[in-house]
CHARMM-style PDB file with segment names, atoms N, HN, CA, C and O in Angstrom:
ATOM      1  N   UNK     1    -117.651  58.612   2.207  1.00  0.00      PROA
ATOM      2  CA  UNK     1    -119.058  58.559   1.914  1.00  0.00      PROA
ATOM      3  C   UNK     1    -119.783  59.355   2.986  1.00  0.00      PROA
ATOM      4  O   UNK     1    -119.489  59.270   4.178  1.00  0.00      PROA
ATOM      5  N   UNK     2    -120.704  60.100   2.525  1.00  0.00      PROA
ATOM      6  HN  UNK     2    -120.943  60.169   1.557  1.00  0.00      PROA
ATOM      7  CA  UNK     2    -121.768  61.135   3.482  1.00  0.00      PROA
ATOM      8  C   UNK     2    -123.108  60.733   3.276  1.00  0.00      PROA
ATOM      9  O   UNK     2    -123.446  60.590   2.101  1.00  0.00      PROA
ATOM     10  N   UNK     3    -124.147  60.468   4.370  1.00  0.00      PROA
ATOM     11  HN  UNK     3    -123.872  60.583   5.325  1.00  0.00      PROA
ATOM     12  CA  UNK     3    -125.139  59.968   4.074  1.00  0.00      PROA
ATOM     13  C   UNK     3    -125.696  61.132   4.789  1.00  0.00      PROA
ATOM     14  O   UNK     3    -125.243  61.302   5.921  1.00  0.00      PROA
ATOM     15  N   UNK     4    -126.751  62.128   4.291  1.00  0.00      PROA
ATOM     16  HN  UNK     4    -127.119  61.990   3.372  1.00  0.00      PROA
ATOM     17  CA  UNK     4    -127.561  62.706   5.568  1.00  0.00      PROA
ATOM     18  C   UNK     4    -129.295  62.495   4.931  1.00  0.00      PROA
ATOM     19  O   UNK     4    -129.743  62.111   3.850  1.00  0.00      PROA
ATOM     20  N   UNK     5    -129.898  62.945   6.168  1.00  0.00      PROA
ATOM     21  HN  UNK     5    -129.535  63.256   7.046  1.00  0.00      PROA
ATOM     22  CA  UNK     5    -131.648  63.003   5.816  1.00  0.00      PROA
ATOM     23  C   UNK     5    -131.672  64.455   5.925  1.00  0.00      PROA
ATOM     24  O   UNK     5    -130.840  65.153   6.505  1.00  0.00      PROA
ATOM     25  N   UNK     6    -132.707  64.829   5.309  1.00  0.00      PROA
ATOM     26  HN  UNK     6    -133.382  64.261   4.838  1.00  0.00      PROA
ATOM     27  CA  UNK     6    -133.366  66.506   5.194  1.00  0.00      PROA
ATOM     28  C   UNK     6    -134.268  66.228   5.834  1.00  0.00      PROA
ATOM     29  O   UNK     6    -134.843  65.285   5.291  1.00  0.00      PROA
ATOM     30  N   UNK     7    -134.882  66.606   6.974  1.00  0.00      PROA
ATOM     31  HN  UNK     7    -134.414  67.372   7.415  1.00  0.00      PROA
ATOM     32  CA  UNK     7    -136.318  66.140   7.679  1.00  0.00      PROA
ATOM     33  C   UNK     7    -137.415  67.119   6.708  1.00  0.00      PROA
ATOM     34  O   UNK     7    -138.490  66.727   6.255  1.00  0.00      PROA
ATOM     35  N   UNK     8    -136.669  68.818   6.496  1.00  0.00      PROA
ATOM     36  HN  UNK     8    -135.795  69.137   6.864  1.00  0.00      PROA
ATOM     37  CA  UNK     8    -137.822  69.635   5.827  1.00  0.00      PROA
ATOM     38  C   UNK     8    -138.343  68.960   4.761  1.00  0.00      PROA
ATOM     39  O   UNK     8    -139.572  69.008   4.809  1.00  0.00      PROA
ATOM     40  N   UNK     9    -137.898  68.295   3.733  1.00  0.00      PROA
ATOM     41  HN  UNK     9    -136.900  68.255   3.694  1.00  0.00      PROA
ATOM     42  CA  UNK     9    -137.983  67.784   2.242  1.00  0.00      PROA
ATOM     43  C   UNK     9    -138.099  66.489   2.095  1.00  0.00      PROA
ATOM     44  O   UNK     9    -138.471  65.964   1.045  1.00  0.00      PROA
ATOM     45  N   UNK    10    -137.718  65.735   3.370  1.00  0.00      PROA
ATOM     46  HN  UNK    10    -137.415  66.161   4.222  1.00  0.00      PROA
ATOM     47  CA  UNK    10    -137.718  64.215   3.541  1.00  0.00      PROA
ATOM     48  C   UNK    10    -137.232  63.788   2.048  1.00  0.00      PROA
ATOM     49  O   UNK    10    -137.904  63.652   1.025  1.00  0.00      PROA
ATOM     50  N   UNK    11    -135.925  63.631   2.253  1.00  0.00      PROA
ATOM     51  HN  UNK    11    -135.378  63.741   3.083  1.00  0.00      PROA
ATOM     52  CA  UNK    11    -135.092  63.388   1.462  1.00  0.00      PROA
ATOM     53  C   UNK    11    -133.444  62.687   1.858  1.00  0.00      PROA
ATOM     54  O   UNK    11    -132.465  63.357   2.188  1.00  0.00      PROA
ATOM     55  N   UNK    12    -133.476  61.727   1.764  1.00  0.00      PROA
ATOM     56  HN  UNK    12    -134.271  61.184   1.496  1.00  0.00      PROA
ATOM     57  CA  UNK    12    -131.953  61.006   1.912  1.00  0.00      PROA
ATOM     58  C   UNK    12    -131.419  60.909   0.908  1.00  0.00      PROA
ATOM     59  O   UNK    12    -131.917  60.406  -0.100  1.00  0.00      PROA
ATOM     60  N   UNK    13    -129.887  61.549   1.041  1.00  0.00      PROA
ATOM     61  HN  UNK    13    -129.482  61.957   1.860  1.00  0.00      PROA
ATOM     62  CA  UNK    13    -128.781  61.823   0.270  1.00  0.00      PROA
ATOM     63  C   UNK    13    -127.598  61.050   0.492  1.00  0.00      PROA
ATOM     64  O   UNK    13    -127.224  60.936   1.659  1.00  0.00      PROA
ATOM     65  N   UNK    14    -126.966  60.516  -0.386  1.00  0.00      PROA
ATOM     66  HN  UNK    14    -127.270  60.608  -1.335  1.00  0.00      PROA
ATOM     67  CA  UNK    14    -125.779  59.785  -0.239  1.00  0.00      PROA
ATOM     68  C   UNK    14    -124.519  60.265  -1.049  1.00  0.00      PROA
ATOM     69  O   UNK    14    -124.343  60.436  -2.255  1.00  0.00      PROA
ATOM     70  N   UNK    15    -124.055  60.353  -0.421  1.00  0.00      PROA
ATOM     71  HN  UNK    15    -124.199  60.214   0.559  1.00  0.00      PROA
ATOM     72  CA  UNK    15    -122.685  61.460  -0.924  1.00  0.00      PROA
ATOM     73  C   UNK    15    -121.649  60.431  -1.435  1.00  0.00      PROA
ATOM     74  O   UNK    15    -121.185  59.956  -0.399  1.00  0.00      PROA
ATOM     75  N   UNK    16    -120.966  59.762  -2.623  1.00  0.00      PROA
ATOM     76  HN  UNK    16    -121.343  60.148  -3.464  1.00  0.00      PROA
ATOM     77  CA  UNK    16    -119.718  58.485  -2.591  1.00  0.00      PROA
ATOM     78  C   UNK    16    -118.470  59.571  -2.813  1.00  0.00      PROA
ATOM     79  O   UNK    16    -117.403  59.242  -2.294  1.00  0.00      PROA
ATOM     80  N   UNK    17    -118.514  61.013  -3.637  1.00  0.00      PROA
ATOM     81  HN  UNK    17    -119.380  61.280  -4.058  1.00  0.00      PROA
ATOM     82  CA  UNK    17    -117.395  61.598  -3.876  1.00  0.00      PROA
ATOM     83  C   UNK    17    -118.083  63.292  -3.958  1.00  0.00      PROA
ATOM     84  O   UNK    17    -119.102  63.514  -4.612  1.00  0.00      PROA
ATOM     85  N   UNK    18    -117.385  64.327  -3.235  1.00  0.00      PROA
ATOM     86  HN  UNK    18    -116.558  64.146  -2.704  1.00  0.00      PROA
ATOM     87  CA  UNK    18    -117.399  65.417  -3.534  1.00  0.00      PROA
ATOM     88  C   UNK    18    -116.975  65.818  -4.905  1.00  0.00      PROA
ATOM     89  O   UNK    18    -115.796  65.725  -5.245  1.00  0.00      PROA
ATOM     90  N   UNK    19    -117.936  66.275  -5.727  1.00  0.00      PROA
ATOM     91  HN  UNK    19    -118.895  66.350  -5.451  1.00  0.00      PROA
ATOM     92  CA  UNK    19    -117.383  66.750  -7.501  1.00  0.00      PROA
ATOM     93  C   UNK    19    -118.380  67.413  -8.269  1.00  0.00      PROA
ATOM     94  O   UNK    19    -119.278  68.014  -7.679  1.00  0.00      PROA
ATOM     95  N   UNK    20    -118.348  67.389  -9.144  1.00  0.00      PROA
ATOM     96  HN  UNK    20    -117.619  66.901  -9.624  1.00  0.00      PROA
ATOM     97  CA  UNK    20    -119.676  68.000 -10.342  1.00  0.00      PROA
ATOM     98  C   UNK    20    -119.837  66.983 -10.859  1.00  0.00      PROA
ATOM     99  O   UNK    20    -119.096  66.160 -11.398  1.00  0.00      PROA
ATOM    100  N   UNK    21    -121.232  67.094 -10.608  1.00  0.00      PROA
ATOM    101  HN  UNK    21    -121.833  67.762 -10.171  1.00  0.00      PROA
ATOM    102  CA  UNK    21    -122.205  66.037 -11.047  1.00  0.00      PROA
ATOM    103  C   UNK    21    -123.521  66.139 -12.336  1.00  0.00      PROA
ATOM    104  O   UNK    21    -124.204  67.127 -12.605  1.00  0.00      PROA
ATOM    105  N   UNK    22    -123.561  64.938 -12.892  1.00  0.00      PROA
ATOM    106  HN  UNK    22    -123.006  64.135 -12.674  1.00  0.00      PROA
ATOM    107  CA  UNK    22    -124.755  65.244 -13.935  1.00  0.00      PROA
ATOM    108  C   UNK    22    -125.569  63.915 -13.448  1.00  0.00      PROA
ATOM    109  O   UNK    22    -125.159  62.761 -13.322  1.00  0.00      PROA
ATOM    110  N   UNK    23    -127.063  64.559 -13.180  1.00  0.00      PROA
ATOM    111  HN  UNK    23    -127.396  65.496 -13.283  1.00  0.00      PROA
ATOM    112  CA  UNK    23    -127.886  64.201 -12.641  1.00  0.00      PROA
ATOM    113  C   UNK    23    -128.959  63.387 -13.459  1.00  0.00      PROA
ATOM    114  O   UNK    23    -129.636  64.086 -14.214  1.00  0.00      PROA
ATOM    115  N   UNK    24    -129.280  61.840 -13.449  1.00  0.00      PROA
ATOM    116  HN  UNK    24    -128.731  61.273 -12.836  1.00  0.00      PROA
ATOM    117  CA  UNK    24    -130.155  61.250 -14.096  1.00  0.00      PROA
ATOM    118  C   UNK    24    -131.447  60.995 -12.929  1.00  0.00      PROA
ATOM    119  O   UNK    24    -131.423  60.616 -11.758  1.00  0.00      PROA
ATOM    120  N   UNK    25    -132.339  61.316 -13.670  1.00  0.00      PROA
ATOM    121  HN  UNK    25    -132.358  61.624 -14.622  1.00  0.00      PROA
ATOM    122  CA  UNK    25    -133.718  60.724 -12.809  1.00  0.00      PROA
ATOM    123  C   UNK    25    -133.766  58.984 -13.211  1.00  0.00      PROA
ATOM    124  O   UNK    25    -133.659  58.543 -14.355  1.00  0.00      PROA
ATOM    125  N   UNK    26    -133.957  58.141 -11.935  1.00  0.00      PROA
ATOM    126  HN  UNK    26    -134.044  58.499 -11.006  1.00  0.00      PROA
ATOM    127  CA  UNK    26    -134.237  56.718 -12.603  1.00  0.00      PROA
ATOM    128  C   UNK    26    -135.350  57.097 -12.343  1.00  0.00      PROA
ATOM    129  O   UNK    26    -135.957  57.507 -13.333  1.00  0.00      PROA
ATOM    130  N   UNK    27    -136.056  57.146 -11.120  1.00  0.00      PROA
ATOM    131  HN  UNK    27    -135.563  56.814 -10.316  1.00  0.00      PROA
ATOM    132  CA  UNK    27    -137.824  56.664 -11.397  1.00  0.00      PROA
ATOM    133  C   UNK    27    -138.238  58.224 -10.410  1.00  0.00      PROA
ATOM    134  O   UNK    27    -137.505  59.063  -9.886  1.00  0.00      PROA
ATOM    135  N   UNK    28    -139.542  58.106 -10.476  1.00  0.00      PROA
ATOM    136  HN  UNK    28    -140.138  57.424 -10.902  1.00  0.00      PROA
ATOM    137  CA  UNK    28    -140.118  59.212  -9.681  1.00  0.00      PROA
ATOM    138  C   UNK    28    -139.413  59.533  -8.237  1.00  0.00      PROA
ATOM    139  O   UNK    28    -139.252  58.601  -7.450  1.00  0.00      PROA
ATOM    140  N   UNK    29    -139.121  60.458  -7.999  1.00  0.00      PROA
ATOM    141  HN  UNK    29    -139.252  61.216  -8.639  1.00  0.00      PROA
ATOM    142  CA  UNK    29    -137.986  60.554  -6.623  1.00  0.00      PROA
ATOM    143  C   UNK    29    -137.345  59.986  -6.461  1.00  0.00      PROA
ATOM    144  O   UNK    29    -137.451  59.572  -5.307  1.00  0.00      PROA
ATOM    145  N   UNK    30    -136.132  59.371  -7.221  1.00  0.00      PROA
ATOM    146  HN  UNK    30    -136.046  59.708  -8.158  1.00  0.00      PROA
ATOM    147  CA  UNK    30    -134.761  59.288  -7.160  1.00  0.00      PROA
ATOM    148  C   UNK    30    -134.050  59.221  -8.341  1.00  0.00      PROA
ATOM    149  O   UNK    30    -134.346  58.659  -9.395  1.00  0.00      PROA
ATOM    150  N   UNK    31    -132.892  59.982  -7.978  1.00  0.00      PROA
ATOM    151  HN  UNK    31    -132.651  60.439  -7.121  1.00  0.00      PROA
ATOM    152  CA  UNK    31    -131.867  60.155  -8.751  1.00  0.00      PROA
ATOM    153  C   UNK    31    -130.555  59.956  -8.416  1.00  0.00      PROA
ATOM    154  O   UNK    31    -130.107  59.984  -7.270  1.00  0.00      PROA
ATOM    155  N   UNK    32    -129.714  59.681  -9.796  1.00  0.00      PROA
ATOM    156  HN  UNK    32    -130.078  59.659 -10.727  1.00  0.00      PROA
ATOM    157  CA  UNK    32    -128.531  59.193  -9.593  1.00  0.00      PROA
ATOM    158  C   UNK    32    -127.550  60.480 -10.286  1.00  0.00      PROA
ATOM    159  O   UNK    32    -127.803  61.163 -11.278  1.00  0.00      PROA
ATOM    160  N   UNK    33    -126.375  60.529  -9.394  1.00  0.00      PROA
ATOM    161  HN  UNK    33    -126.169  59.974  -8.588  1.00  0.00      PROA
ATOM    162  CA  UNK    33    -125.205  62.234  -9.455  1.00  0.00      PROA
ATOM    163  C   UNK    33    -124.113  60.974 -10.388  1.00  0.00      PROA
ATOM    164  O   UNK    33    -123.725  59.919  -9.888  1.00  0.00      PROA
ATOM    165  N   UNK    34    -123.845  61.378 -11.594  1.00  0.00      PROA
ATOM    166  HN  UNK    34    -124.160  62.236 -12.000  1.00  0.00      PROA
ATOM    167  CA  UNK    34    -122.694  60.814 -11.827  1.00  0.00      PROA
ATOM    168  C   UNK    34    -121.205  61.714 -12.165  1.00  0.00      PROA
ATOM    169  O   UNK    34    -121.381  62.625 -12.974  1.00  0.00      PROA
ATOM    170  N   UNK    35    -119.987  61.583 -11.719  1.00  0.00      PROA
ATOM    171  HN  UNK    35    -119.844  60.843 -11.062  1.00  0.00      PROA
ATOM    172  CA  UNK    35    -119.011  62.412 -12.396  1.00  0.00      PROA
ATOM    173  C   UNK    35    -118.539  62.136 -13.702  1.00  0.00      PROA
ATOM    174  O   UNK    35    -118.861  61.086 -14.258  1.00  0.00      PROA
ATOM    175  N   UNK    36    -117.962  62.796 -14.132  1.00  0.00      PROA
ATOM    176  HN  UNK    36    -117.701  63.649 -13.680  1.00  0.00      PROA
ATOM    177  CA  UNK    36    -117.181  63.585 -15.105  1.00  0.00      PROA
ATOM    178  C   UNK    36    -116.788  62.453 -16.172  1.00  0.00      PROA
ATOM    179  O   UNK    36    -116.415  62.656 -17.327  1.00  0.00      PROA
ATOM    180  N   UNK    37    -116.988  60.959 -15.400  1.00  0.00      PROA
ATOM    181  HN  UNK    37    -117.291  60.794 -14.461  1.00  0.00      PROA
ATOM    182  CA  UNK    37    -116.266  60.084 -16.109  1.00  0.00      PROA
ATOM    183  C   UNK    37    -117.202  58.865 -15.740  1.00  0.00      PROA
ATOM    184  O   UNK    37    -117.029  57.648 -15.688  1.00  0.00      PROA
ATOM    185  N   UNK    38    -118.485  59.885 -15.458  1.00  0.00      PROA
ATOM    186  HN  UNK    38    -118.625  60.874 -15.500  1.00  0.00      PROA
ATOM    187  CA  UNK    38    -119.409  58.525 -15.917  1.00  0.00      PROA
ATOM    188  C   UNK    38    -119.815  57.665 -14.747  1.00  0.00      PROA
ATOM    189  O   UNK    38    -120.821  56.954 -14.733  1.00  0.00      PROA
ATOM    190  N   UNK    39    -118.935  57.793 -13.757  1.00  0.00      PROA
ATOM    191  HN  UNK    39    -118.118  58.370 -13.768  1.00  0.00      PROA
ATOM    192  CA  UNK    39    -119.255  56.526 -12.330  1.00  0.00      PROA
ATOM    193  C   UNK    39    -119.590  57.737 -11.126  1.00  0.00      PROA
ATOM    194  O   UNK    39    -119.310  58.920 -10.932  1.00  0.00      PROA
ATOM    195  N   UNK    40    -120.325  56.707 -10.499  1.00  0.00      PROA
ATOM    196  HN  UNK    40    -120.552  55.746 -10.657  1.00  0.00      PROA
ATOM    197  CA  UNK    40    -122.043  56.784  -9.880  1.00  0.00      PROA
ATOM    198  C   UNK    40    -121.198  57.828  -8.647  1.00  0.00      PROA
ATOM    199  O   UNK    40    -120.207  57.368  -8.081  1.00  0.00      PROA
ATOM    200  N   UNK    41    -121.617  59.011  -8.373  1.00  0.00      PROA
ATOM    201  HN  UNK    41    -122.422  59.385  -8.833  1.00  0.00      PROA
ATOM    202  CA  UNK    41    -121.181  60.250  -7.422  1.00  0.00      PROA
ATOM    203  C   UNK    41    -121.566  59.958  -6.442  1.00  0.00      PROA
ATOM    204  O   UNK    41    -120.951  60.210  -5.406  1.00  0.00      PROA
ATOM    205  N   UNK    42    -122.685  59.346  -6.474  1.00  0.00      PROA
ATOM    206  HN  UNK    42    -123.185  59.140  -7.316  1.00  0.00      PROA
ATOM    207  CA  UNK    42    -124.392  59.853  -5.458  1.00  0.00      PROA
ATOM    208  C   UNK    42    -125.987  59.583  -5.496  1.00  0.00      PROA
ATOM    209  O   UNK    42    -126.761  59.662  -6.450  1.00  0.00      PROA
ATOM    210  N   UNK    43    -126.145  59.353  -4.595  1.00  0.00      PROA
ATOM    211  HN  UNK    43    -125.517  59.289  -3.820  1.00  0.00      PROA
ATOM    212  CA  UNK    43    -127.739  58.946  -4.758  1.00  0.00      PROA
ATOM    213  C   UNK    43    -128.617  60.330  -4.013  1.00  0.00      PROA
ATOM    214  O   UNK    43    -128.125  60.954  -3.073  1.00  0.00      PROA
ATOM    215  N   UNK    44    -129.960  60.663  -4.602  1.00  0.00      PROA
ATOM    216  HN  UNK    44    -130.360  60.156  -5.366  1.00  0.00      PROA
ATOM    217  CA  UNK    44    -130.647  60.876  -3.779  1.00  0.00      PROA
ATOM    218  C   UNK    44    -132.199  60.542  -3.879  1.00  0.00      PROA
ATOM    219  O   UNK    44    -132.698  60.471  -5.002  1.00  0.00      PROA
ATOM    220  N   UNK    45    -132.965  60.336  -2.771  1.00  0.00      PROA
ATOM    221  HN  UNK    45    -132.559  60.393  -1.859  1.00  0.00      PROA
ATOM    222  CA  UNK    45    -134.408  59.603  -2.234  1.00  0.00      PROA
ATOM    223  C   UNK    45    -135.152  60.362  -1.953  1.00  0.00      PROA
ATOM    224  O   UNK    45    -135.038  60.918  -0.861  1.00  0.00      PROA
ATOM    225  N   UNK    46    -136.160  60.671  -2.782  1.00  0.00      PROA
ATOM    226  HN  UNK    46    -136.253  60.219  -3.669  1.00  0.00      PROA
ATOM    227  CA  UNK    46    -137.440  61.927  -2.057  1.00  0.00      PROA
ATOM    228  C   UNK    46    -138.350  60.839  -1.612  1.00  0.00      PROA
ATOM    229  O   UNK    46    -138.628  59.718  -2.038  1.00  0.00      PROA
ATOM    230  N   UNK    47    -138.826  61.797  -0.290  1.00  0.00      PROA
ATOM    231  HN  UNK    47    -138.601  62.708   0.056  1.00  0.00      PROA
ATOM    232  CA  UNK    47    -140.205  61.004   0.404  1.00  0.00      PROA
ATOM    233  C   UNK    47    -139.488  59.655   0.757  1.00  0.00      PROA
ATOM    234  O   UNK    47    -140.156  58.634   0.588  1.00  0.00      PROA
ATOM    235  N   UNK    48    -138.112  59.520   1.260  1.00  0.00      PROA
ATOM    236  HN  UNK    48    -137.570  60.349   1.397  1.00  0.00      PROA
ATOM    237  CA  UNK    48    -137.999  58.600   1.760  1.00  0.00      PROA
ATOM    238  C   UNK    48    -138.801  57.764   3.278  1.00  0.00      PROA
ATOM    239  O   UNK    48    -139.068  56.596   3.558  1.00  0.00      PROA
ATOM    240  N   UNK    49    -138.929  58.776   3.809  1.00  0.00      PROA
ATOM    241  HN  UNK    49    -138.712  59.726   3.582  1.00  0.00      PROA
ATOM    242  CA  UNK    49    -140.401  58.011   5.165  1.00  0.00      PROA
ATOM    243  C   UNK    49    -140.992  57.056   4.506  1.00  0.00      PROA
ATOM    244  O   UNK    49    -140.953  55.860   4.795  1.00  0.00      PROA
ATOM    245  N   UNK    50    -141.548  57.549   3.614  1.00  0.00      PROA
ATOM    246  HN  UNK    50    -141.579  58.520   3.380  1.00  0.00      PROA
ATOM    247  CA  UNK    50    -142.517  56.807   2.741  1.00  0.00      PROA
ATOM    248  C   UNK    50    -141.944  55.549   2.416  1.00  0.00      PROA
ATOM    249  O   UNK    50    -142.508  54.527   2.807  1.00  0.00      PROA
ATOM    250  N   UNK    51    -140.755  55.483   1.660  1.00  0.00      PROA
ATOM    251  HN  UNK    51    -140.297  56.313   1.342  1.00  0.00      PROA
ATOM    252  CA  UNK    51    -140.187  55.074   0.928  1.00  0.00      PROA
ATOM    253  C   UNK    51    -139.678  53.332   1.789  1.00  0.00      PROA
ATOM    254  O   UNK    51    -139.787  52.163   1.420  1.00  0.00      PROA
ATOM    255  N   UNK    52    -139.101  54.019   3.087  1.00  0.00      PROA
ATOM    256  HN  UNK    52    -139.012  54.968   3.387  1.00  0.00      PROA
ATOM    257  CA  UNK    52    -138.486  53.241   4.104  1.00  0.00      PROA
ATOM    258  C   UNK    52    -139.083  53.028   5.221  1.00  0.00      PROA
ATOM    259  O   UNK    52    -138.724  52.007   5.808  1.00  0.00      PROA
ATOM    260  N   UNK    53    -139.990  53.747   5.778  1.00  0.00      PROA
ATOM    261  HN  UNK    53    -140.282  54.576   5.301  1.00  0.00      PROA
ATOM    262  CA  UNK    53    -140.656  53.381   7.012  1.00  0.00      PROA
ATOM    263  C   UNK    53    -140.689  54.733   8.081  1.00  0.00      PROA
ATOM    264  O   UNK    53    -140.546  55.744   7.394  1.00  0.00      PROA
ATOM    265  N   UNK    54    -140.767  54.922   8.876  1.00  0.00      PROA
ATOM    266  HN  UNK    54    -140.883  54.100   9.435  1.00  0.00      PROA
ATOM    267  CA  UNK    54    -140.932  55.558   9.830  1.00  0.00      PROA
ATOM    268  C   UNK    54    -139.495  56.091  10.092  1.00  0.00      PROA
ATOM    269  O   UNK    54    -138.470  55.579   9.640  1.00  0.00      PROA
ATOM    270  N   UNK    55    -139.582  57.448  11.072  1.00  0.00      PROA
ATOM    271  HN  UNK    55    -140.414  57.863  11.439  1.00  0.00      PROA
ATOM    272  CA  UNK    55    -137.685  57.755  11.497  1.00  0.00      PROA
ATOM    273  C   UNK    55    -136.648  57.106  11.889  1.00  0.00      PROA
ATOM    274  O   UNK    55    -135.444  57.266  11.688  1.00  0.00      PROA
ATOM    275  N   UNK    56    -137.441  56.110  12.661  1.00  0.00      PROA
ATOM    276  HN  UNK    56    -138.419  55.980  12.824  1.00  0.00      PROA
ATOM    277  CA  UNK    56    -136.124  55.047  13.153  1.00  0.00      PROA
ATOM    278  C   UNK    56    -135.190  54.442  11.925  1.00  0.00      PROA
ATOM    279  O   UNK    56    -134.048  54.003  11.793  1.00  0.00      PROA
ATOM    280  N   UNK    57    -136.287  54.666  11.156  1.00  0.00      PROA
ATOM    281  HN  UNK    57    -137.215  55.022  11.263  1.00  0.00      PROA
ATOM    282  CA  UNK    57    -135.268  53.409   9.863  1.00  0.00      PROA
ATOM    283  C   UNK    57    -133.552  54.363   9.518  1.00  0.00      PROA
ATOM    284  O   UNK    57    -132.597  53.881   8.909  1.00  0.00      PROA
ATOM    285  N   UNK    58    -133.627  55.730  10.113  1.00  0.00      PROA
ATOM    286  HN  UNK    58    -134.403  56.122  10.608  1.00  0.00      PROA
ATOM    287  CA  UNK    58    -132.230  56.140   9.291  1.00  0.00      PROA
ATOM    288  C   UNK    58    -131.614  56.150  10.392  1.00  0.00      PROA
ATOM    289  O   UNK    58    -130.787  57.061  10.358  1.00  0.00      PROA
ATOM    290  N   UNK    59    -131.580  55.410  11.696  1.00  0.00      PROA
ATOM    291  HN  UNK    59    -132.251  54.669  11.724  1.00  0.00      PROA
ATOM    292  CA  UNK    59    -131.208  55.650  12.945  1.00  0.00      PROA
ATOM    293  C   UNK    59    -129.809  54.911  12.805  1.00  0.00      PROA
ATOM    294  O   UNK    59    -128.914  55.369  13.515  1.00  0.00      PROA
ATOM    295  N   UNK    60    -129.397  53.495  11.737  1.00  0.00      PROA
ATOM    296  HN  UNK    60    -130.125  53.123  11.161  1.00  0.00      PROA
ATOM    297  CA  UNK    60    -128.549  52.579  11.948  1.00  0.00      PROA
ATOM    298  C   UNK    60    -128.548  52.714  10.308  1.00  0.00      PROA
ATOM    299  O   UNK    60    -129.448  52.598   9.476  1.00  0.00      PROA
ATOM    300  N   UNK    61    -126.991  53.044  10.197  1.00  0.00      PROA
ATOM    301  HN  UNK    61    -126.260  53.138  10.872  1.00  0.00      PROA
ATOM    302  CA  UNK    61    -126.860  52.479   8.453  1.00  0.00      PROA
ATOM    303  C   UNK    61    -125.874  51.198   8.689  1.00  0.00      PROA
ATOM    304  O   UNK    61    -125.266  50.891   9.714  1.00  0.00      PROA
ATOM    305  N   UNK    62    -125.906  50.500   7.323  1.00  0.00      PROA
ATOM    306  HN  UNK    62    -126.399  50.750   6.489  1.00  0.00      PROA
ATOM    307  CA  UNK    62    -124.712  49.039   7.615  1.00  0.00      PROA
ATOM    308  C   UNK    62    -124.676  49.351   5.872  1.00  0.00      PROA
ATOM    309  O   UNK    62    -125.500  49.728   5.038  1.00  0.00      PROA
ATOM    310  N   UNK    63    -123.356  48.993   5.868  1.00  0.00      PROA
ATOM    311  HN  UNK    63    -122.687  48.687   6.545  1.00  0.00      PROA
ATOM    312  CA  UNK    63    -122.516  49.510   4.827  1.00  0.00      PROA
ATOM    313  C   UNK    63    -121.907  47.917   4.700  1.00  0.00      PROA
ATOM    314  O   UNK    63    -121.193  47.410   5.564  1.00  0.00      PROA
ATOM    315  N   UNK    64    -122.465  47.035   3.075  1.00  0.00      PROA
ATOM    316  HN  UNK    64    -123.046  47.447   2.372  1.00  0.00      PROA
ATOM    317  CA  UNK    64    -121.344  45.807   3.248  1.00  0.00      PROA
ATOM    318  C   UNK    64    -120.635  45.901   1.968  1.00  0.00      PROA
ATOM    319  O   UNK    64    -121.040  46.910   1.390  1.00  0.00      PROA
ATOM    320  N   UNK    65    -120.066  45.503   1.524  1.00  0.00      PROA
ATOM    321  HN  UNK    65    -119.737  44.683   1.993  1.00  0.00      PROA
ATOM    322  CA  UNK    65    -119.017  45.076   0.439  1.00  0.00      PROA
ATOM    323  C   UNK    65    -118.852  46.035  -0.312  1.00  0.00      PROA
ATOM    324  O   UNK    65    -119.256  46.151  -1.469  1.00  0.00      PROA
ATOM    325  N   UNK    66    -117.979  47.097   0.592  1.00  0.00      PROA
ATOM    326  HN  UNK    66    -117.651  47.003   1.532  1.00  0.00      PROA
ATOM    327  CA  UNK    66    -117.708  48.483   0.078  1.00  0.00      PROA
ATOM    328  C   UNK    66    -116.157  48.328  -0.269  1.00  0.00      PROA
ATOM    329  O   UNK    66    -115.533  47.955   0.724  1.00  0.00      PROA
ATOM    330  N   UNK    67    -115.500  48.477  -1.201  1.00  0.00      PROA
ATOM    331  HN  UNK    67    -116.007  48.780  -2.008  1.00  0.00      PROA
ATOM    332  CA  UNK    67    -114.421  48.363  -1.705  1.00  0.00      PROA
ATOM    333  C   UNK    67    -113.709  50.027  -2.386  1.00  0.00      PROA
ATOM    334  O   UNK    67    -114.171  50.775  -3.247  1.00  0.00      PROA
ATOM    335  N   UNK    68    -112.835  50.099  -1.817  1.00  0.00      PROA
ATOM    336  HN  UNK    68    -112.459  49.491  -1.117  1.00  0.00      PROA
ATOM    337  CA  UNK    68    -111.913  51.681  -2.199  1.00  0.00      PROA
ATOM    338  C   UNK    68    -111.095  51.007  -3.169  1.00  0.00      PROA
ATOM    339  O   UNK    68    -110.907  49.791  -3.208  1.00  0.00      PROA
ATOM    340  N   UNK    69    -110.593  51.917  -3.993  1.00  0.00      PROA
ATOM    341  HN  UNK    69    -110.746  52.905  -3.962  1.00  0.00      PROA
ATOM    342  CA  UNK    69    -109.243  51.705  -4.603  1.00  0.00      PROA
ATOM    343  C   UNK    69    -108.045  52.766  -4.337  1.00  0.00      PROA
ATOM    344  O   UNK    69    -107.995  53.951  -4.010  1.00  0.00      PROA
ATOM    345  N   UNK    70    -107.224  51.880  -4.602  1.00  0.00      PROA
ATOM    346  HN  UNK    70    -107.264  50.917  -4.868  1.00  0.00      PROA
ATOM    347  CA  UNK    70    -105.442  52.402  -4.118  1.00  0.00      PROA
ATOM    348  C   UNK    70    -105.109  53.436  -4.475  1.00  0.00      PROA
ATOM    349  OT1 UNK    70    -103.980  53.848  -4.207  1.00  0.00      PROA
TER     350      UNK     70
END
């Protein structure tokens, strides 16, 4: 998983798999990357500042009940 911020575009991106993706808008500035087979690629957050608070907020991520398969 790759998480980065764009400071130019203020935009947080979440990367779950490198692939080709088809892109659904859920609501005004954000969208969801899905692959080839339908399950969730990727997220991304416009105007996240906004969204989340000030810069500090992307300073600490916590990641819980993340599960891989074999």
């Amino acid at each position: 998983m790759k998480i980065s911020y764009d400071s130019e575009v203020d935009a947080l991106t979440i990367t779950f798999r490198e692939t080709t993706v088809t892109t659904k808008h859920l609501a005004e500035g954000i969208a969801a990357d899905y692959d080839r087979d339908g399950r969730l690629a990727g997220l991304e957050i416009l105007d996240a500042k906004r969204r989340f608070g000030d810069e500090h907020t992307f300073e600490k991520v916590t990641v819980e009940g993340l599960h891989t398969a074999v």
